[in-house]
C-alpha positions as CSV (number, residue, x, y, z in Angstrom):
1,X,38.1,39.0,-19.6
2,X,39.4,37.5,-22.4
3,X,41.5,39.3,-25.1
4,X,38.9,38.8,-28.5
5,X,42.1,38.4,-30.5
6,X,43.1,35.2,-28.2
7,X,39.3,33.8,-28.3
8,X,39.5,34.3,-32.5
9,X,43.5,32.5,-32.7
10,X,42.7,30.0,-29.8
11,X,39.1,29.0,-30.1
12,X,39.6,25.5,-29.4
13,X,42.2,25.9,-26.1
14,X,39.4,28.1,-24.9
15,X,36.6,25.5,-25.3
16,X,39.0,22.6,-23.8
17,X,39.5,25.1,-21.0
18,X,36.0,25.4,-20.7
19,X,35.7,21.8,-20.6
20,X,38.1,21.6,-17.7
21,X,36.3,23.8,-15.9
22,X,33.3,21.4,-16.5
23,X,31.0,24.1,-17.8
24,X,27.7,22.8,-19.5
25,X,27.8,22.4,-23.1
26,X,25.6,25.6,-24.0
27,X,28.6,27.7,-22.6
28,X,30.7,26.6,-25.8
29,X,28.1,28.3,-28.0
30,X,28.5,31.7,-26.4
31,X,32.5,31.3,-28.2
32,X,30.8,31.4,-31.1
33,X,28.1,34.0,-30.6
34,X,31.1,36.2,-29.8
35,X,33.0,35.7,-32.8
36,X,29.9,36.4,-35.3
37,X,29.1,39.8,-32.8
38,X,32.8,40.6,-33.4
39,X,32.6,39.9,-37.2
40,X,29.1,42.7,-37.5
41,X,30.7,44.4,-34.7
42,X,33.8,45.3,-37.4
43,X,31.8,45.3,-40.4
44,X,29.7,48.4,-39.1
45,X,32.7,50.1,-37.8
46,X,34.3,50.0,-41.1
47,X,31.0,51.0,-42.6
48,X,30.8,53.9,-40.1
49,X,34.9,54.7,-40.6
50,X,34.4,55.1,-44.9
51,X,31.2,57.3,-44.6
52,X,32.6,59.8,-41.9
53,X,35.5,59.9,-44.3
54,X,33.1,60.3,-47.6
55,X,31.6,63.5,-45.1
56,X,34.8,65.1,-44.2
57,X,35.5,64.7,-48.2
58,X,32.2,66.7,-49.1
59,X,32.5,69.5,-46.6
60,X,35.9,70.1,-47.8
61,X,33.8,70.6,-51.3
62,X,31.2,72.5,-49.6
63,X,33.5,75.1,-48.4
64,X,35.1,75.3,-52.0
65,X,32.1,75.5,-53.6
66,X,31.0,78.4,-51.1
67,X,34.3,80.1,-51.7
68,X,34.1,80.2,-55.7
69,X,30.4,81.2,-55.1
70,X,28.6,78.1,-56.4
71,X,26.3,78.1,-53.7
72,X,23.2,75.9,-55.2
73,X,26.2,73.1,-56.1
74,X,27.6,73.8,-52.2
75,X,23.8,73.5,-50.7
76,X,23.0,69.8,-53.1
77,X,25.9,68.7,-51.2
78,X,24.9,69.6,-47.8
79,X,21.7,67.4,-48.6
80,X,23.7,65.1,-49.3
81,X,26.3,65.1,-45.9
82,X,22.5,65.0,-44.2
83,X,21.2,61.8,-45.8
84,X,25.5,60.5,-45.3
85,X,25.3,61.5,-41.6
86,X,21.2,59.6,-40.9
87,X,22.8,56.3,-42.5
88,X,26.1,56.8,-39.9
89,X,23.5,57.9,-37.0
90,X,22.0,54.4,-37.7
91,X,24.7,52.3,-37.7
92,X,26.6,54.0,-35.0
93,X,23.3,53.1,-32.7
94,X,23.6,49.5,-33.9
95,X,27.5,49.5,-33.6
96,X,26.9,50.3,-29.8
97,X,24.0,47.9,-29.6
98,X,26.2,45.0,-30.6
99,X,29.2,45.9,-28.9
100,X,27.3,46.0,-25.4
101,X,26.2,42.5,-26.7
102,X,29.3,41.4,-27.3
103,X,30.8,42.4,-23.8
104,X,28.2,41.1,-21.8
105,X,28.9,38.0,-23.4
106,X,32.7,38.6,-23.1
107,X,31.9,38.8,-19.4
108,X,30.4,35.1,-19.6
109,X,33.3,33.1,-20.3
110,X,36.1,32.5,-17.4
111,X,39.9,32.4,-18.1
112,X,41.8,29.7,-19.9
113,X,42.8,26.9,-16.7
114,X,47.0,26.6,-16.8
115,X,48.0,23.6,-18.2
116,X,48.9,22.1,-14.9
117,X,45.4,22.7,-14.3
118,X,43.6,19.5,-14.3
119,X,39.6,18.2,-15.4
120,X,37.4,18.6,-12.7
121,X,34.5,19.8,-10.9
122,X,34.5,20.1,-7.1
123,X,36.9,20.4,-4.6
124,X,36.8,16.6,-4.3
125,X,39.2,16.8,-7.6
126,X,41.9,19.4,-6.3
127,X,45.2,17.3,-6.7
128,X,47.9,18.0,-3.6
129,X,50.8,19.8,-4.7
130,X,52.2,20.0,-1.5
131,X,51.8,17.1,1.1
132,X,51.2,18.1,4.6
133,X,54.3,20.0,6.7
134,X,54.3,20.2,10.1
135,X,53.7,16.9,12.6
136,X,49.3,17.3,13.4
137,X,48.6,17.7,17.2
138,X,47.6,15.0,18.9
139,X,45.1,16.7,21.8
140,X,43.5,14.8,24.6
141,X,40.0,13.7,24.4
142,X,38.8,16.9,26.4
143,X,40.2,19.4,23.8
144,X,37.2,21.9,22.7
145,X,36.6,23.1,19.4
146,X,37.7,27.2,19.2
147,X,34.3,28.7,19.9
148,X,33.7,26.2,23.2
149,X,37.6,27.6,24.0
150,X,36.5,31.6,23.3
151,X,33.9,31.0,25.9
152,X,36.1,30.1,28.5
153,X,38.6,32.4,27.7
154,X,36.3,35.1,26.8
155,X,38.2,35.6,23.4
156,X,35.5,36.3,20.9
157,X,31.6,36.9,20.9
158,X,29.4,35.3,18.6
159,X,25.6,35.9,20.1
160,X,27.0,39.6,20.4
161,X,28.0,40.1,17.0
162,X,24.1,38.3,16.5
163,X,23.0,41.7,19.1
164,X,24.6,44.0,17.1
165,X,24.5,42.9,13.6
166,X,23.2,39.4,12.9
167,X,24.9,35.8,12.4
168,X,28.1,35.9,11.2
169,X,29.5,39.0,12.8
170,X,31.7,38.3,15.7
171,X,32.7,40.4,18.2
172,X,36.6,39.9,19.7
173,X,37.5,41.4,22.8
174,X,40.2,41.3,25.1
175,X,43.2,38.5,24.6
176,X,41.0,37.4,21.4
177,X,41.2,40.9,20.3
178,X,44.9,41.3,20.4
179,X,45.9,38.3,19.1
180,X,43.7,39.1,16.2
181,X,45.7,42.9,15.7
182,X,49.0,40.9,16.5
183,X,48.2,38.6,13.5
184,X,47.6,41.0,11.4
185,X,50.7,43.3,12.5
186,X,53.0,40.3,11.8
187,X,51.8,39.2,8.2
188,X,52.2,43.3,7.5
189,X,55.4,43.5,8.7
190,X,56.3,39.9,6.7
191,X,55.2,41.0,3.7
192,X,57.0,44.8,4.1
193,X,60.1,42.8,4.6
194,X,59.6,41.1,1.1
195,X,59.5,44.7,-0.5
196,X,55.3,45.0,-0.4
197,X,54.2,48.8,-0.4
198,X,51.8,48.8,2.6
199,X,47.8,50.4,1.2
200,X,45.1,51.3,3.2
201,X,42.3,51.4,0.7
202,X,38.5,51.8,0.8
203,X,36.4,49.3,2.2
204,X,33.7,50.0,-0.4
205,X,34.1,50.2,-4.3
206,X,32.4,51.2,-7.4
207,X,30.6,49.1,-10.1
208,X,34.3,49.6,-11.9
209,X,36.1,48.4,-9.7
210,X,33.9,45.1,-9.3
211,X,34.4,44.7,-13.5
212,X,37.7,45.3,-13.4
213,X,38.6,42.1,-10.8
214,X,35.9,39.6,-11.6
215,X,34.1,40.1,-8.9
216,X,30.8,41.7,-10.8
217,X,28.8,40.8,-12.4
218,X,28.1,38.9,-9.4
219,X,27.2,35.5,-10.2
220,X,26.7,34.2,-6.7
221,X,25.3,36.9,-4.7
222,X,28.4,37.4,-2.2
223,X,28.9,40.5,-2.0
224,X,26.9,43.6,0.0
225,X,25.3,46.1,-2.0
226,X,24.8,49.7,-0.8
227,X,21.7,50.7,-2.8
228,X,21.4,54.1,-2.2
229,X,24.9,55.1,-3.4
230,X,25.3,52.1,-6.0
231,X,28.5,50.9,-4.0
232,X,29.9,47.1,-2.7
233,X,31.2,46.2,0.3
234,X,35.0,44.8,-0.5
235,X,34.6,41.2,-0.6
236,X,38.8,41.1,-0.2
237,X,41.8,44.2,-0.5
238,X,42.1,42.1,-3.8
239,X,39.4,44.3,-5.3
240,X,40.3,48.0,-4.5
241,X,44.1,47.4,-4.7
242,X,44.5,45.8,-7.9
243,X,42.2,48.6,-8.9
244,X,44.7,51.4,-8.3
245,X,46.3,51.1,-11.8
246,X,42.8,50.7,-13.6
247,X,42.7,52.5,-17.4
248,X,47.0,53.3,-16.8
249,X,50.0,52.4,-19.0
250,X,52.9,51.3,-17.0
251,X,56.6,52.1,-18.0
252,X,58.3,48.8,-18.1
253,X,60.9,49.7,-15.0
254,X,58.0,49.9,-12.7
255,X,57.7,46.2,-12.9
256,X,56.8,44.4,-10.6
257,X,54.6,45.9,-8.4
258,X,54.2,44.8,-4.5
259,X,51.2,46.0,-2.4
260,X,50.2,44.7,0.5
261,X,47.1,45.5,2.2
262,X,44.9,44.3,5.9
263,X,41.1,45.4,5.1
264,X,38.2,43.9,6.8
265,X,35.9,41.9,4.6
266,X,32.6,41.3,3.4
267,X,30.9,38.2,2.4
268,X,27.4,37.2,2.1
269,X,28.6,33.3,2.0
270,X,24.6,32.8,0.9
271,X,23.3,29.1,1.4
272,X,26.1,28.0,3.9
273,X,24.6,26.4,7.0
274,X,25.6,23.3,8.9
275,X,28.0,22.4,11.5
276,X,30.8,23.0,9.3
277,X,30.6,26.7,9.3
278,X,30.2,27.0,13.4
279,X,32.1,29.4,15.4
280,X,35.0,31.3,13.0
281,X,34.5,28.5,10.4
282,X,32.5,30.6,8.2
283,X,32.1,34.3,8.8
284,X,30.4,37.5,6.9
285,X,32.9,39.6,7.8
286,X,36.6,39.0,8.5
287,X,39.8,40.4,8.7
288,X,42.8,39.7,6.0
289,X,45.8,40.6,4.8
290,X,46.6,40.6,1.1
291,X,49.2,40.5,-1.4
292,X,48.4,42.1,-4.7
293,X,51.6,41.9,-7.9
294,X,51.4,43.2,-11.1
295,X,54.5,41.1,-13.5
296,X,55.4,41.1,-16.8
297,X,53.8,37.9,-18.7
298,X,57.2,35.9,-18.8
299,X,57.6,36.5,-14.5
300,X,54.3,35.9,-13.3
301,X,54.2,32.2,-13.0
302,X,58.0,32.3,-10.9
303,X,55.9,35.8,-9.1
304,X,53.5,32.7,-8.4
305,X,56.0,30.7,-6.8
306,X,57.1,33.4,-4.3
307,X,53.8,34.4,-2.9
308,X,53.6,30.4,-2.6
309,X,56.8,30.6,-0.9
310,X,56.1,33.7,1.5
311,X,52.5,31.8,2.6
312,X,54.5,28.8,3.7
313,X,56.7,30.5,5.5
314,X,54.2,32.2,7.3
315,X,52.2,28.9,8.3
316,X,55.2,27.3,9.6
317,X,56.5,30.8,11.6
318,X,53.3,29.8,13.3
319,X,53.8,26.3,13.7
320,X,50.6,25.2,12.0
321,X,49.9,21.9,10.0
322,X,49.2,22.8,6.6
323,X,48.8,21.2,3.4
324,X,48.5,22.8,-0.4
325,X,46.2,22.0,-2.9
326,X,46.3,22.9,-6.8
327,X,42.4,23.8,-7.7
328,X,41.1,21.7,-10.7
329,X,39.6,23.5,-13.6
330,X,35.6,23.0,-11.6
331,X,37.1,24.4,-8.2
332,X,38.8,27.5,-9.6
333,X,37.3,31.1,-9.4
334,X,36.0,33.1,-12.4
335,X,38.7,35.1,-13.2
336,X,41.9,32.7,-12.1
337,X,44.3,31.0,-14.1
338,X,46.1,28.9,-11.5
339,X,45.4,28.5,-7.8
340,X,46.8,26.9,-5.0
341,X,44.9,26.7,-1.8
342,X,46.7,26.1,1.5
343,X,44.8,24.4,4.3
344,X,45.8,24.1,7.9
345,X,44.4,21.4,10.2
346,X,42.3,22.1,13.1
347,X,43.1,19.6,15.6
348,X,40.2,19.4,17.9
349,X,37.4,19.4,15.0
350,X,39.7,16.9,12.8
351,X,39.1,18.3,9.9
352,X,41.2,20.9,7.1
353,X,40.3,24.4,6.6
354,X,41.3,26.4,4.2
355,X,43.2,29.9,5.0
356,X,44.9,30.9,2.1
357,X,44.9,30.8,-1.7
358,X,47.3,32.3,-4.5
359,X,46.7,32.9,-8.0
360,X,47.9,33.7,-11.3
361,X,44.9,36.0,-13.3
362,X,47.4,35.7,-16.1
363,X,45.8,39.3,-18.3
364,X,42.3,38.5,-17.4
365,X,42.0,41.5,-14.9
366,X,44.1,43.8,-16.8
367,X,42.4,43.5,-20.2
368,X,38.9,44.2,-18.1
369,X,40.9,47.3,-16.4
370,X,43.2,48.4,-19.6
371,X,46.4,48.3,-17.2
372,X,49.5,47.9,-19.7
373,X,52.8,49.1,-20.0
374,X,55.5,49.8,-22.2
375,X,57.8,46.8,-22.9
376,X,61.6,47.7,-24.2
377,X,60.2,48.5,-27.7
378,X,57.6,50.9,-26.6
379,X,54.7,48.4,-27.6
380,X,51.6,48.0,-25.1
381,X,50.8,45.1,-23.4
382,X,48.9,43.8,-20.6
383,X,50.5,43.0,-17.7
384,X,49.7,39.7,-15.6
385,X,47.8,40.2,-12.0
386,X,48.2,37.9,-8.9
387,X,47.4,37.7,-5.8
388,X,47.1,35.6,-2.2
389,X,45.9,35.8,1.3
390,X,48.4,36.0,3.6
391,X,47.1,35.3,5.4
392,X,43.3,35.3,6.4
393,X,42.4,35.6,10.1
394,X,39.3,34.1,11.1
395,X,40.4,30.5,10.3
396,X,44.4,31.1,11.6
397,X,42.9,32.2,15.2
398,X,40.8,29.0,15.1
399,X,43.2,26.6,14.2
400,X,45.8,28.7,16.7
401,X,43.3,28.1,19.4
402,X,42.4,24.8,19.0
403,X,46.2,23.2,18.3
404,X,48.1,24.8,20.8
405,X,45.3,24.6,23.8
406,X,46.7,22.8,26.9
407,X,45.6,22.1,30.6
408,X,47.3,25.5,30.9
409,X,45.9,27.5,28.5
410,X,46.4,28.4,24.6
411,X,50.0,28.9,24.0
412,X,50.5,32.1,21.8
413,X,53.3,31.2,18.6
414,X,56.9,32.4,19.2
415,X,56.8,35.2,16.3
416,X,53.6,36.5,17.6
417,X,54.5,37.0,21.3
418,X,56.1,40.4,20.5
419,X,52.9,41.9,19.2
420,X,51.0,40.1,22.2
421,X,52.9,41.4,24.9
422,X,51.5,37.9,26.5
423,X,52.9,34.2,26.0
424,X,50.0,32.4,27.0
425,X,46.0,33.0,26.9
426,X,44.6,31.6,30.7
């Protein structure tokens, strides 16, 4: 959420960020609706502040008056803190009542694009930032797509996830399975090595918890919600680790902070169909690792450019063609400042999908969750939130599958084959 003291000194960078982001016109209105609320908002506060002290003025009269034994003067005074205290009981319940108003609209408006960020409004307007590494396979013309290869090796079940749960929901077993933990044991241990504090966390979060990331109020529907016991289903770790310092005040020599976490996760993806989301293309629920930093404002942007760093290294440990993108203002999420997406290419369906993506929240989740800390001066201030996929599974077995398949079977990556315990899948 946006700081109201940045909307009120930068109104018109937030309405050209807005405009990057290609929102519709009406959107620019809510800026102002939110600086009027804020105006009424601090007019009744002030008129609330000056009558609680005009009370705590009188009852120091009242007791005096008591004392020297002027009661009748003491009790026209009490009348009087009762008529003070129904005018403060009335503008307290419109004080509230505006500054629920006020934050719901608060929540409406996304974060200010990066400058680098350019005009657009679909991921048909993401510029490259880092042309593609890594030569693309050239397969035969018998190569399979992954889910005609999990067949034959038995890797992964999609019509049993569909048994057990519904579509969406696959079911790995054997090789399929342990490449999957292997994966996810490797990008652990990568991430360890680049001083990440390993979290388990909870796989379902409070309403809190949702506010405090972006992810609620839930625009688009993607995330499960357990009625009875008013909780969410993680859509990412993003959303319960970055959570962990929620309402604290940092010391300054805690900064940074590195946490890594692997969570399964839940998304509803609602109104994806089509051949484009077959086999692992497109799941509900997935497995991911994720790296979650917390930086002072001046480091966050070169805290950017190591997560961008460690994800590379990761796609070329595994020898896969990848490409980055930098999201135009249209393509980026709700909360994010900057993001760069990294796509590999899956060889036998011709086509780039993305795996990973990094971002800079900038004090967008940290003004929602009041994290701060204590700079050299002892002054508060928010701190900046990123964080990145590294990497996300589904998509990395696919494109694993598919470009290193051979008349002899899938070839399993170097760096992996000492989680596998096997070189090739046959």
């Amino acid at each position: 959420m946006l700081e109201l003291s940045f909307i009120k000194e930068n109104k018109d960078k937030v309405l050209e960020g807005l405009e990057r982001r290609c929102y519709p016109a009406e959107t620019t209105q809510i800026i102002d609706q939110i600086l009027d609320l804020n105006e009424q908002r601090k007019s009744l506060q002030a008129f609330v502040d000056v009558k609680k002290s005009e009370i705590n003025k009188l009852s120091g009269q009242i007791g005096q008056l008591f004392k020297s034994g002027e009661a009748d003067k003491a009790n026209a005074l009490k009348e009087d803190v009762a008529k003070v205290k129904e005018e403060i009981g009335g503008k307290e319940s419109q004080l509230s009542e505006t500054s629920e108003q006020l934050t719901l609209l608060l929540y409406k408006i996304p974060n200010v694009p990066h400058p680098s960020v350019v005009k657009g409004q679909s991921d048909e307007d993401n510029e490259v930032h880092i042309p593609h590494k890594g030569d693309l396979p050239v397969l035969g013309e018998d190569a399979k797509p992954h889910w005609e290869l999990a067949k034959q090796y038995n890797l992964f079940d999609l019509e049993l996830g569909v048994k057990i749960t519904g579509a969406g929901f696959p079911l790995y077993r054997g090789k399929g399975a342990k490449l999957e933990r292997a994966l996810i044991n490797y990008f652990l241990d990568e991430a360890s090595k680049r001083g990440y504090e390993e979290i388990i966390p909870p796989l379902l979060v409070n309403e809190a918890s949702g506010i405090g990331t972006g992810s609620l109020p839930d625009k688009e529907g993607q995330m499960y919600y357990v009625e009875k016991d008013d909780l969410y289903l993680i859509p990412t770790a993003e959303v319960p680790v970055t959570n962990i310092y929620r309402g604290d005040i940092l010391d300054e020599a805690q900064l940074p902070i590195k946490l890594t976490g692997y969570t399964p996760c839940f998304r509803r993806e609602a109104g994806s169909y089509g051949a484009h989301v077959r086999g692992l293309n497109r799941v509900h629920q997935f497995n991911k690792v994720e790296i979650v930093r917390f930086e002072k404002p001046e480091n966050s942007y070169a805290a950017l450019e190591e997560m961008l760093k460690h994800v590379t290294d990761l796609l070329e440990a595994l020898g896969l063609p990848f490409r980055v993108l930098r999201l135009c203002g249209g393509d980026l999420t709700f909360a994010s400042a900057l993001t760069y997406d990294f796509e590999v290419y899956s060889a036998a369906q011709k086509r780039w999908l993305e795996v990973s993506s990094v971002s800079n929240f900038e004090t967008f989740q940290s003004n929602r969750m009041k994290t701060r800390y204590k700079d050299a001066n002892k002054k508060k201030q928010l701190v900046h939130t990123l964080n990145g996929s590294a990497l996300a599974l589904a998509r990395i077995v696919a494109c694993i599958l598919e470009n290193n398949q051979t008349a002899e079977g899938i070839t399993v990556p170097e760096v992996l084959r000492p989680y596998t315990k096997f070189d090739i899948i046959d």
